[in-house]
N, C-alpha and C positions, 0 to 999 in steps of 0.2 A: 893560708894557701900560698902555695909557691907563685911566684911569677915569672911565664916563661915569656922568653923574649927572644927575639930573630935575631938580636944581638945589634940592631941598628938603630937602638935608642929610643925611637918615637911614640912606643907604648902601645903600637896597633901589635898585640900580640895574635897569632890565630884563632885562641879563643875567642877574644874580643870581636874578630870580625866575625864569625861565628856566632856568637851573640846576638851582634847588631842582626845580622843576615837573618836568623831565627825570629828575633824580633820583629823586621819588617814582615817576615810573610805570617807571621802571629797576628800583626795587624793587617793586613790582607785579606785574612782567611775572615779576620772579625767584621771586618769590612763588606765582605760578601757576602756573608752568614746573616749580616745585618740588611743589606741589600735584596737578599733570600727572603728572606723573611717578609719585610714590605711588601715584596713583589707577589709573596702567597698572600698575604692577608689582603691587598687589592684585588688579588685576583679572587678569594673567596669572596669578598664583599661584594665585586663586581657578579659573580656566579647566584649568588643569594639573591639579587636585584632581581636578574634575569629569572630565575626561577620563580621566585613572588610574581614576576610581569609576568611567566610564561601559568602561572597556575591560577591568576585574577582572568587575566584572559578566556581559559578552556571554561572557566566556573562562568563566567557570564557566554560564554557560548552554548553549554551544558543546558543554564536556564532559557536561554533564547531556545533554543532545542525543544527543552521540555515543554515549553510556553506554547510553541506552535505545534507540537505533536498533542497539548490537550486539548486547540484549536479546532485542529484537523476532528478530532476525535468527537467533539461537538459538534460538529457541523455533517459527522458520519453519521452520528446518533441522529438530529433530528431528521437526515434525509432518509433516513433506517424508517425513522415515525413516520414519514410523508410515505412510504412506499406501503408500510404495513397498512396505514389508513385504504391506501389505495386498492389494493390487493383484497381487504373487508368487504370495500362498497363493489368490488368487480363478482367476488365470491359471491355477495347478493344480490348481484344482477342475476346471476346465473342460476343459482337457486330458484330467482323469479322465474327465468323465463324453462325454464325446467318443470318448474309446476304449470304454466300457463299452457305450454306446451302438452305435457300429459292430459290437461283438464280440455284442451284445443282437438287433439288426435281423435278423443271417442268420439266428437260428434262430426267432424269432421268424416270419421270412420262410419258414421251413420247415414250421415250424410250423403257420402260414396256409393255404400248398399245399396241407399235409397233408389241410389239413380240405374245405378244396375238393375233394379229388381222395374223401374220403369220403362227402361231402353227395350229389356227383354221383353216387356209385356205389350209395347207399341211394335215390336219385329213377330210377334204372333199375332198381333193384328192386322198388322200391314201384308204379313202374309196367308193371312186366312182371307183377308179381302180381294186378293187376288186368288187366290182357288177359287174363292164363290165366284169371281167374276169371269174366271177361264172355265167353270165347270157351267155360266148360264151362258158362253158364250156356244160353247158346244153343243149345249142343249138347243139352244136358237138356232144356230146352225144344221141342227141335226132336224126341226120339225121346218123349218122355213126350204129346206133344199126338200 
């Protein structure tokens, strides 16, 4: 290779500085790259953390969740059972007093007649007794004058 020179002796030819110059930002660029680097793999590391902390988390939130909605769901069942029972023994009250009632009306209903058919037969007497007693008053009247 030729060597060129500025012609001032000292062997910094412009390649040379050129060289060095390329060299430095060669190490530079390796130096940041390297820099880079670190600075993703921290920051994946760090992102990985968080995400494992952010998915342990939702997962025991998920089961607290689940834990209490089959809680809830217990506690709807049995009050579901306490209302059914209730609703049974009311259905059979009613039933009862349904039949009680029916077998209560006839006589009740007979009962009623009864008194009708007595009312009526004391108001034809009460009023036959006084015709007899207006028609002997008349008569008394009629021979006494």
């Amino acid at each position: 290779m030729a060597d060129i020179s500025n012609g001032n002796g000292n062997g910094n030819t412009p390649v040379d500085v050129l060289t060095e110059r390329i060299t430095n930002v060669s190490k530079r660029l390796d130096e940041q790259v390297i820099a880079s680097q670190t600075a993703i793999t921290v920051a994946l590391a760090t992102q990985e953390k968080a995400v494992s902390a952010a998915f342990l988390a939702s997962e025991k939130a998920l089961t607290a969740a689940l834990s209490a909605s089959e809680k809830a769901i217990q506690k709807s069942e049995a009050a579901q059972s306490e209302v059914n029972k209730v609703i049974a023994e009311l259905t059979r009250d009613v039933i009862s007093l349904r039949e009680s009632r029916s077998q209560g009306s006839g006589v009740d209903s007979a009962k009623t007649t009864g008194n009708k058919q007595t009312n009526w037969m004391v108001g034809l007497a009460i009023s036959t007794l006084f015709s007899l007693l207006t028609l002997a008053s008349v008569v008394f009247y009629h021979f006494v004058k």
